[in-house]
N, CA, C and O atoms as a Maestro MAE file, in Angstrom:
{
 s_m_m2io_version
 :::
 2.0.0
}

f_m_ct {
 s_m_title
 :::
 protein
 m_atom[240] {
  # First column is atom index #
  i_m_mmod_type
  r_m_x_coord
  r_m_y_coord
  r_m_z_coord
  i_m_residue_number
  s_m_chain_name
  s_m_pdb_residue_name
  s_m_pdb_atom_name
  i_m_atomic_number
  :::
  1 25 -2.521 8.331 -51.982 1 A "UNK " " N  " 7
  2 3 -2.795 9.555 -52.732 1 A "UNK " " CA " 6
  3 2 -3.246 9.182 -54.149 1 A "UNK " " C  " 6
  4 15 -2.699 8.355 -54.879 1 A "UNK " " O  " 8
  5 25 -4.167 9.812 -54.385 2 A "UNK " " N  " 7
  6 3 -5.001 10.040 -55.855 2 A "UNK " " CA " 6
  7 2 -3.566 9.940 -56.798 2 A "UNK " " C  " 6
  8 15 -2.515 10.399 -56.352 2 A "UNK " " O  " 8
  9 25 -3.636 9.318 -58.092 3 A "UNK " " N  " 7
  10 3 -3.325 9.585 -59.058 3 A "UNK " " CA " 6
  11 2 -3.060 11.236 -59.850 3 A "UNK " " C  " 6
  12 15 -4.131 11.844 -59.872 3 A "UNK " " O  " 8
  13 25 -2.300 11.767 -60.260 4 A "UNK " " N  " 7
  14 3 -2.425 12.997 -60.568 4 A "UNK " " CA " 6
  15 2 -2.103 12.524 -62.071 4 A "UNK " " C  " 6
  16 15 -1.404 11.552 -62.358 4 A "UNK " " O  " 8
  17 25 -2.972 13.705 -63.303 5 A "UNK " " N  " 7
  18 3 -2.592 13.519 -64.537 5 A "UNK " " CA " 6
  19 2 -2.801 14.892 -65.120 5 A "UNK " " C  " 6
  20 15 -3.709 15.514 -64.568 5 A "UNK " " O  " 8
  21 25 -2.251 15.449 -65.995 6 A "UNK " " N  " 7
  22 3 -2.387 16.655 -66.532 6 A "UNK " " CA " 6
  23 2 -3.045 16.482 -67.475 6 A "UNK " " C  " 6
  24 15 -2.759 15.430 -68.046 6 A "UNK " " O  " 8
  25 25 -4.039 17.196 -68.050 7 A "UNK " " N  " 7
  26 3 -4.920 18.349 -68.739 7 A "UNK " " CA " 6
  27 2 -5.042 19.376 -69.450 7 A "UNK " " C  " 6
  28 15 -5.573 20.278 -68.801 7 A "UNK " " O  " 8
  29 25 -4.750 19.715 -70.682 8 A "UNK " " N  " 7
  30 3 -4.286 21.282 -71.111 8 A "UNK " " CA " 6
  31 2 -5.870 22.162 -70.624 8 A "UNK " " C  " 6
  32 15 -6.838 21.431 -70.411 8 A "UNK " " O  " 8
  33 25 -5.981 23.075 -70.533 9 A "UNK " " N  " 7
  34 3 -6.870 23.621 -70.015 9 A "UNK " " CA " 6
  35 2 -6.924 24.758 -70.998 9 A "UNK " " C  " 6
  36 15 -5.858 25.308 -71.273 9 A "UNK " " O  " 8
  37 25 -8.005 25.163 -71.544 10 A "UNK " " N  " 7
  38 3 -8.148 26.188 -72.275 10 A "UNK " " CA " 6
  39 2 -9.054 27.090 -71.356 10 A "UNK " " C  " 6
  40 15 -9.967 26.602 -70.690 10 A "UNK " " O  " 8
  41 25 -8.661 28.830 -71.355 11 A "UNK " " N  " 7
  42 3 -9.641 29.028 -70.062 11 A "UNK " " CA " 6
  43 2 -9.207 30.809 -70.477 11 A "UNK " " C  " 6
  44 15 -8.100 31.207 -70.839 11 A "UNK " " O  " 8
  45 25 -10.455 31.631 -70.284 12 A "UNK " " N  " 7
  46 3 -10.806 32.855 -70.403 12 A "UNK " " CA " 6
  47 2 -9.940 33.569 -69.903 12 A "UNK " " C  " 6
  48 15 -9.637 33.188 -68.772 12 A "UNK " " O  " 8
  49 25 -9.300 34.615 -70.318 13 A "UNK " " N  " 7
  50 3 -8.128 35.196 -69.899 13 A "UNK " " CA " 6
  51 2 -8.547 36.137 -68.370 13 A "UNK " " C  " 6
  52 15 -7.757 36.631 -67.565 13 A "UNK " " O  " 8
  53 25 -9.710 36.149 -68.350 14 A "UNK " " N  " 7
  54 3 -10.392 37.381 -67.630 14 A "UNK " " CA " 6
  55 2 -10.666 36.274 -66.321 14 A "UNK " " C  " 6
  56 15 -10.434 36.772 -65.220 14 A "UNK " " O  " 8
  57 25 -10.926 35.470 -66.317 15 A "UNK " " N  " 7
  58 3 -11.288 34.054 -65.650 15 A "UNK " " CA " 6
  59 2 -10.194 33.653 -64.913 15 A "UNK " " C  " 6
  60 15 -10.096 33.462 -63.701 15 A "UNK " " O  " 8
  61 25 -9.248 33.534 -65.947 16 A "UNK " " N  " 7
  62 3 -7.395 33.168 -65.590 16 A "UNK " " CA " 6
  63 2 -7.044 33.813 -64.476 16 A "UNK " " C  " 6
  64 15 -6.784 33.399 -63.347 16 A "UNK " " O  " 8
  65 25 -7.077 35.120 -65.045 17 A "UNK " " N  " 7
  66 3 -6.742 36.365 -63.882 17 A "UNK " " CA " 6
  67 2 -7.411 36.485 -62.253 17 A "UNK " " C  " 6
  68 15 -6.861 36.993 -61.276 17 A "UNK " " O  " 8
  69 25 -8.503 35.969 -62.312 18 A "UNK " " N  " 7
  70 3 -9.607 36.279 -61.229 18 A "UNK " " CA " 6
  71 2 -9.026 34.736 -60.588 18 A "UNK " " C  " 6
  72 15 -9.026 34.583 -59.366 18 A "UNK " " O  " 8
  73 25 -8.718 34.034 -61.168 19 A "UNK " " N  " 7
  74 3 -8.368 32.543 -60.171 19 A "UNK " " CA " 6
  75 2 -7.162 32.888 -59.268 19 A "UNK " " C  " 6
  76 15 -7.059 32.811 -58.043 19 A "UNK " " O  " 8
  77 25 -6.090 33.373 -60.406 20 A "UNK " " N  " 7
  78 3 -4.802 33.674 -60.206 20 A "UNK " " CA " 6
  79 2 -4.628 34.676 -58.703 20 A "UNK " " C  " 6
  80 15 -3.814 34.528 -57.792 20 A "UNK " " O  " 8
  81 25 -5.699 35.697 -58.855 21 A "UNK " " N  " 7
  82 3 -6.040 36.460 -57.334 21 A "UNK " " CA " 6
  83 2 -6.294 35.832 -56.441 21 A "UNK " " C  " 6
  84 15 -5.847 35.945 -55.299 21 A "UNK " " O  " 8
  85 25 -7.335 34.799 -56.997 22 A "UNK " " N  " 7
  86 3 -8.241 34.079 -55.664 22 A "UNK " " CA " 6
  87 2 -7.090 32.926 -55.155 22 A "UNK " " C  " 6
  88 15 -7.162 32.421 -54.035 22 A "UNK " " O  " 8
  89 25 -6.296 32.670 -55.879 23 A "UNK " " N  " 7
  90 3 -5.021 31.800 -55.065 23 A "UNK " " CA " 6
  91 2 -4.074 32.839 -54.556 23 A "UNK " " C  " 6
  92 15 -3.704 32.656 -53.396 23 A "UNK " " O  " 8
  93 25 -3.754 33.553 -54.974 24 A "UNK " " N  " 7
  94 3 -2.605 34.771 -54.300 24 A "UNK " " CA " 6
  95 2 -2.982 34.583 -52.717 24 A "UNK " " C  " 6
  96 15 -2.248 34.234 -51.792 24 A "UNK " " O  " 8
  97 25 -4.137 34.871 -52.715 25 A "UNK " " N  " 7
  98 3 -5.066 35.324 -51.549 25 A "UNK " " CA " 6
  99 2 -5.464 34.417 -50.743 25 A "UNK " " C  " 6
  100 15 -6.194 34.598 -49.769 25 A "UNK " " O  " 8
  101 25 -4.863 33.090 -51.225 26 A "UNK " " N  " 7
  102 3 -5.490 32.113 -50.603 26 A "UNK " " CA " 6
  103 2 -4.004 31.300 -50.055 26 A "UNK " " C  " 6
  104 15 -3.998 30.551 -49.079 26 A "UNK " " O  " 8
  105 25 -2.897 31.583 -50.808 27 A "UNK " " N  " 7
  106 3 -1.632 31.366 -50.271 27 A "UNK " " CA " 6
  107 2 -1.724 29.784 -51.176 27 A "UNK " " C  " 6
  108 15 -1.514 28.734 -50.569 27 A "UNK " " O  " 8
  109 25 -2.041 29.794 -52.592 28 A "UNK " " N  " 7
  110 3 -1.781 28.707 -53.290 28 A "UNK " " CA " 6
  111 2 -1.292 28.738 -54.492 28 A "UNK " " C  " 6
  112 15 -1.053 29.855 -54.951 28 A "UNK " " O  " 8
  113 25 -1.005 27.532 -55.337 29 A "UNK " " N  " 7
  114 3 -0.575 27.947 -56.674 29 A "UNK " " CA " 6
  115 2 -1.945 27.828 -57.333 29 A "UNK " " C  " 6
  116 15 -2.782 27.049 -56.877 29 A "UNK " " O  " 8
  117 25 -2.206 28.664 -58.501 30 A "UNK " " N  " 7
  118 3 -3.158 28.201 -59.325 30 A "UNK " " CA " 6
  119 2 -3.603 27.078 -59.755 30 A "UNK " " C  " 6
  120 15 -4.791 26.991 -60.064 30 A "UNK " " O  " 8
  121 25 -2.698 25.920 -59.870 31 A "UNK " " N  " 7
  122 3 -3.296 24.618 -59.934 31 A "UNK " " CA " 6
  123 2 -3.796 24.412 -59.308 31 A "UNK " " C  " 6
  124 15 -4.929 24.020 -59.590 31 A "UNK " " O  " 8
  125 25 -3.412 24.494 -58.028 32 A "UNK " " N  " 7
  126 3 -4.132 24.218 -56.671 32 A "UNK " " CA " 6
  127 2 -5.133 24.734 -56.855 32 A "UNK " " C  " 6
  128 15 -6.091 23.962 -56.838 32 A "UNK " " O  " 8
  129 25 -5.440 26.171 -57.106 33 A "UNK " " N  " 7
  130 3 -6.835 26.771 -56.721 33 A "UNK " " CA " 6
  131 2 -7.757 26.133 -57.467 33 A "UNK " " C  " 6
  132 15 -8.867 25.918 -56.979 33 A "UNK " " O  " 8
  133 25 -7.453 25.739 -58.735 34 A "UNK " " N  " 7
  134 3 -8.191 25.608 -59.761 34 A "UNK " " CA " 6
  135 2 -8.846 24.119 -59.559 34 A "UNK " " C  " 6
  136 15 -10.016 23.781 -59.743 34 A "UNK " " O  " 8
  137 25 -7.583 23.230 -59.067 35 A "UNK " " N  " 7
  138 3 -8.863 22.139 -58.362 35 A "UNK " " CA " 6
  139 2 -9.360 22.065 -57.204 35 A "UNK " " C  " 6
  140 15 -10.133 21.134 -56.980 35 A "UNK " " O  " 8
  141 25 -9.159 22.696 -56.512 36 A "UNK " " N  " 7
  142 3 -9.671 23.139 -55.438 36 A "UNK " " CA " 6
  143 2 -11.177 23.410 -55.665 36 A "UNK " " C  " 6
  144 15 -12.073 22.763 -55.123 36 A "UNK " " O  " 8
  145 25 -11.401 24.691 -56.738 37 A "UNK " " N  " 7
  146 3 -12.416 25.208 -57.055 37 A "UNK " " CA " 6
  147 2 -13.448 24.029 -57.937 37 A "UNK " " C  " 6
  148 15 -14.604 24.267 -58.286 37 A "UNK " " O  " 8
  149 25 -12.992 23.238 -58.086 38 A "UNK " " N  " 7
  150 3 -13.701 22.251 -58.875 38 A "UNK " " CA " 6
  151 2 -13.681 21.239 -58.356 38 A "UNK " " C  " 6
  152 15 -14.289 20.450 -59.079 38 A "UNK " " O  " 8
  153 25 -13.253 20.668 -57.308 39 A "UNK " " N  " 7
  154 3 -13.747 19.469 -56.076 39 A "UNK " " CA " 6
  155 2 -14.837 20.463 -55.574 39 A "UNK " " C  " 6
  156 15 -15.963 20.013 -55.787 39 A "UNK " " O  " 8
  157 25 -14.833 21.308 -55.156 40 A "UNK " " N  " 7
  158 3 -15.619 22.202 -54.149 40 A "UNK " " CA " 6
  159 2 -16.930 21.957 -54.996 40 A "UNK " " C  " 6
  160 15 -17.869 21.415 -54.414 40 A "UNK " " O  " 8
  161 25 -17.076 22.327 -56.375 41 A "UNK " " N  " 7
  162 3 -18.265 22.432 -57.332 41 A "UNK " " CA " 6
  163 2 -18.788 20.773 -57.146 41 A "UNK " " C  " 6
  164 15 -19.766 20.226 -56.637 41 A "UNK " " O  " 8
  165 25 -17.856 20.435 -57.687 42 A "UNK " " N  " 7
  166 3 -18.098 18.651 -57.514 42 A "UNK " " CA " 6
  167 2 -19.197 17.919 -56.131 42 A "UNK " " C  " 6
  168 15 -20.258 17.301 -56.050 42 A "UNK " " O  " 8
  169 25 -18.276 18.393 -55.337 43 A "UNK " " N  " 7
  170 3 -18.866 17.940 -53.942 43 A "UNK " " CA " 6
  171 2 -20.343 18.692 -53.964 43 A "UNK " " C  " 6
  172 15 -21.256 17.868 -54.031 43 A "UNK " " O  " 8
  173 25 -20.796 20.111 -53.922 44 A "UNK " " N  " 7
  174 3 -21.523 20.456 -54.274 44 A "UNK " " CA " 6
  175 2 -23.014 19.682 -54.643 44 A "UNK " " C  " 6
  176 15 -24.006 19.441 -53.956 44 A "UNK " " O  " 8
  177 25 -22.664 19.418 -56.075 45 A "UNK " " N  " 7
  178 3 -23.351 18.818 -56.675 45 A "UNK " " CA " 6
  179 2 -23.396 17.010 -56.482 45 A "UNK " " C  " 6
  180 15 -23.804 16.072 -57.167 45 A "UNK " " O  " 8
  181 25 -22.795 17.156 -55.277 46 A "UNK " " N  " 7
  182 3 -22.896 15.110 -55.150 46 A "UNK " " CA " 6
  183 2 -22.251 14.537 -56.022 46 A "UNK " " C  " 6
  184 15 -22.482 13.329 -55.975 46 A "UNK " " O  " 8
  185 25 -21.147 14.960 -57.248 47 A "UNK " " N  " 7
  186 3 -20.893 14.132 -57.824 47 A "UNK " " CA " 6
  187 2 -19.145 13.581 -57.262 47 A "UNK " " C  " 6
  188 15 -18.486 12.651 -57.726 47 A "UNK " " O  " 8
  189 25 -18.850 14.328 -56.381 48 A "UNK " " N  " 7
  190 3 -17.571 13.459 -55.499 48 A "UNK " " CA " 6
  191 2 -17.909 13.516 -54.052 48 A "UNK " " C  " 6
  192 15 -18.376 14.415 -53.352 48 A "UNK " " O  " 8
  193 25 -17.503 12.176 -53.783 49 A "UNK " " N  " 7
  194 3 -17.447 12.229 -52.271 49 A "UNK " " CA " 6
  195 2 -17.281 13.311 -51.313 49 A "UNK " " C  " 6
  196 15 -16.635 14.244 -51.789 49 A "UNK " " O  " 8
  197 25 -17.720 13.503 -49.928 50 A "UNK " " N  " 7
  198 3 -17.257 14.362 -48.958 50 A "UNK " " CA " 6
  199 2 -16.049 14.240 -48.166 50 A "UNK " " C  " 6
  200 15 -16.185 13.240 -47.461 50 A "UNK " " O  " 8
  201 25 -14.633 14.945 -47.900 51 A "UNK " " N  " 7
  202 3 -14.040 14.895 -47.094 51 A "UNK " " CA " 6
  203 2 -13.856 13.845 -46.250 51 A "UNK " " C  " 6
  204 15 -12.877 13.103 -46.321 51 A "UNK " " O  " 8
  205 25 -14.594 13.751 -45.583 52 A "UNK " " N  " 7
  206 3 -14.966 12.744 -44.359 52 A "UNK " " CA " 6
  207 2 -15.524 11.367 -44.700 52 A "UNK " " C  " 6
  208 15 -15.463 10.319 -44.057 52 A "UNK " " O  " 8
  209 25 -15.982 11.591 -45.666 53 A "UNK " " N  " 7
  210 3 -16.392 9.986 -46.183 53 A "UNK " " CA " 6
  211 2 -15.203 9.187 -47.124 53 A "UNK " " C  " 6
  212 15 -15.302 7.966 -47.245 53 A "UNK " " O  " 8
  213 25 -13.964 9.993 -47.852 54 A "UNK " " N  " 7
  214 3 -13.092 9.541 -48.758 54 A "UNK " " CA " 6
  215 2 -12.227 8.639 -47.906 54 A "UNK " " C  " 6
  216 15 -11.560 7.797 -48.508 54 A "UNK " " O  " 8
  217 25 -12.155 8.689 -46.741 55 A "UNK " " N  " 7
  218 3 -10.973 7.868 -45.991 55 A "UNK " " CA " 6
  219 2 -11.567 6.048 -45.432 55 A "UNK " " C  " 6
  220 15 -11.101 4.931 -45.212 55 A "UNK " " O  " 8
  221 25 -12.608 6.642 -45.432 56 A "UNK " " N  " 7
  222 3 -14.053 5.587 -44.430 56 A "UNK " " CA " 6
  223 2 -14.042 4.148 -45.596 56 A "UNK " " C  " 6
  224 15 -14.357 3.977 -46.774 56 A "UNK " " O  " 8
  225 25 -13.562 3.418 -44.629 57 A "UNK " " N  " 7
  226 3 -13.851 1.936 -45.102 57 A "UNK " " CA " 6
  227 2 -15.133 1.212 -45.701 57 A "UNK " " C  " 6
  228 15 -16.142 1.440 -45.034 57 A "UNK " " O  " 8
  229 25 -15.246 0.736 -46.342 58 A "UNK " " N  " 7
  230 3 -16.176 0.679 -47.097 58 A "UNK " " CA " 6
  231 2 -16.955 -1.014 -46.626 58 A "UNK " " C  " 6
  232 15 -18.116 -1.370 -46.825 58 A "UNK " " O  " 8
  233 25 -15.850 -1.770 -45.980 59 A "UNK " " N  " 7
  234 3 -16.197 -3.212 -45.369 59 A "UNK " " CA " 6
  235 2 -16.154 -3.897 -46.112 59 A "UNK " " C  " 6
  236 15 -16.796 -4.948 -46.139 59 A "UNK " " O  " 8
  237 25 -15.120 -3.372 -47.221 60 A "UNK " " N  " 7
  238 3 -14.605 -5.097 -48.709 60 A "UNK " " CA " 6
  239 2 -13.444 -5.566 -48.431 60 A "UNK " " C  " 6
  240 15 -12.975 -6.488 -49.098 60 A "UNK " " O  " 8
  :::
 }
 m_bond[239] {
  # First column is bond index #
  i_m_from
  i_m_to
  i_m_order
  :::
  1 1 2 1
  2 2 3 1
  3 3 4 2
  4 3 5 1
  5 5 6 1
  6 6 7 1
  7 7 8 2
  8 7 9 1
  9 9 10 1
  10 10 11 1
  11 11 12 2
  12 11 13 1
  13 13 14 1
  14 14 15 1
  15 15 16 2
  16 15 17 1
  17 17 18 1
  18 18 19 1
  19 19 20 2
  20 19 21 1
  21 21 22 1
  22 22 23 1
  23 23 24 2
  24 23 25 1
  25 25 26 1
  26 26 27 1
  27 27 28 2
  28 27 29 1
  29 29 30 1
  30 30 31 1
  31 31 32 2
  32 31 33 1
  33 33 34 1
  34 34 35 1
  35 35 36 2
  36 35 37 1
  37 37 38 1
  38 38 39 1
  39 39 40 2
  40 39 41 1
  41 41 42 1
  42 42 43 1
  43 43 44 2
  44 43 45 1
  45 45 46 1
  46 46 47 1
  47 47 48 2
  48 47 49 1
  49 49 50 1
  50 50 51 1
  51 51 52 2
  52 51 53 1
  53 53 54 1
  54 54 55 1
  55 55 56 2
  56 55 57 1
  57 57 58 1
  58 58 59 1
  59 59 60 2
  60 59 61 1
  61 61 62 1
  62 62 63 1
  63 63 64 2
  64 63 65 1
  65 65 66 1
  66 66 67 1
  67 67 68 2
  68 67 69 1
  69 69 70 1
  70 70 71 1
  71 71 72 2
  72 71 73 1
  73 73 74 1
  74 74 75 1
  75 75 76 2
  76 75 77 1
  77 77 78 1
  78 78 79 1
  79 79 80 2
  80 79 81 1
  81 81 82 1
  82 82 83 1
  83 83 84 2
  84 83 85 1
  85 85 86 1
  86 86 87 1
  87 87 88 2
  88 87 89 1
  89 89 90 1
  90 90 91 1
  91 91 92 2
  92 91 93 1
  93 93 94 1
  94 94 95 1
  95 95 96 2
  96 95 97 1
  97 97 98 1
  98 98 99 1
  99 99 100 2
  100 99 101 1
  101 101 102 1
  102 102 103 1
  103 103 104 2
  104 103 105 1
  105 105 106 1
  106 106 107 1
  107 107 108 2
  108 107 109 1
  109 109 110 1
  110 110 111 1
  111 111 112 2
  112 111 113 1
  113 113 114 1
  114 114 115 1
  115 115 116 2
  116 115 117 1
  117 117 118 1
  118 118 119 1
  119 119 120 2
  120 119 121 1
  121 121 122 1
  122 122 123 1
  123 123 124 2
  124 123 125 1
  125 125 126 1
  126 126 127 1
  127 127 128 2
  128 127 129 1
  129 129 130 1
  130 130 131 1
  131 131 132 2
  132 131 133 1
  133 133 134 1
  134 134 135 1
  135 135 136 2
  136 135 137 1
  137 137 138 1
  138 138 139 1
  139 139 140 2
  140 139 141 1
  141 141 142 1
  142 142 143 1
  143 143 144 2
  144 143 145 1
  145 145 146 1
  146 146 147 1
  147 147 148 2
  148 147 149 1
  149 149 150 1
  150 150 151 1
  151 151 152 2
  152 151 153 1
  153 153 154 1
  154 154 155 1
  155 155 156 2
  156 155 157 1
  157 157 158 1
  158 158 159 1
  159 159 160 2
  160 159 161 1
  161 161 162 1
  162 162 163 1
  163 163 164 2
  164 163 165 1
  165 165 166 1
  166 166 167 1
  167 167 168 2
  168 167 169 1
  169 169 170 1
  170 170 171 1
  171 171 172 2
  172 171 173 1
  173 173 174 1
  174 174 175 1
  175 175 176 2
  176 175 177 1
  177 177 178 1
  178 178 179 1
  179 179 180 2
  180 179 181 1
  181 181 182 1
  182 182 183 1
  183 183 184 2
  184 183 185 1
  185 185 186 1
  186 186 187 1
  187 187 188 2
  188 187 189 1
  189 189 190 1
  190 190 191 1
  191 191 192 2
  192 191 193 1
  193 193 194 1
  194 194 195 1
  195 195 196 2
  196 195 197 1
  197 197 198 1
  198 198 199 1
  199 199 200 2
  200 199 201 1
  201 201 202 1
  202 202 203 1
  203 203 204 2
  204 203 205 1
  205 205 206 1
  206 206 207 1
  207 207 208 2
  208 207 209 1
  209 209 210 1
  210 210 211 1
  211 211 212 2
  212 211 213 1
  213 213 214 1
  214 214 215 1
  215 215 216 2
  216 215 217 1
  217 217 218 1
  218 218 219 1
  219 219 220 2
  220 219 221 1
  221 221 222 1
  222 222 223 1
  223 223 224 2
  224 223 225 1
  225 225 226 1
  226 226 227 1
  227 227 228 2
  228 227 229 1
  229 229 230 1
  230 230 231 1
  231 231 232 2
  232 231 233 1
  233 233 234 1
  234 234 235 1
  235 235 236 2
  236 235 237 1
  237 237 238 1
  238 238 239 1
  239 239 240 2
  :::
 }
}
């Protein structure tokens, strides 16, 4: 398992609220959602690995 490190997060109150739903709803805590929502962006954009490729041996 990944390293975990905390972050203070400064973040739009209106923004806050709308995450805070979208985890209610999703049966998570807001931390969770919140990286959740930002691996998802990540992957997205190619800048983190896929799912399926993070486990896959690399042959070093």
């Amino acid at each position: 398992m990944a390293e975990k490190k905390a972050y203070p997060l400064r973040i739009n109150a209106e923004v806050l609220a709308a995450a805070q739903r979208w985890a209610d709803d999703e049966l998570r805590s807001l931390n969770a959602q919140i990286e959740y929502a930002l691996r998802e962006a990540l992957r997205k954009a190619g800048r983190l690995k896929s799912p399926a490729s993070e486990g896959e041996d690399d042959g070093e």
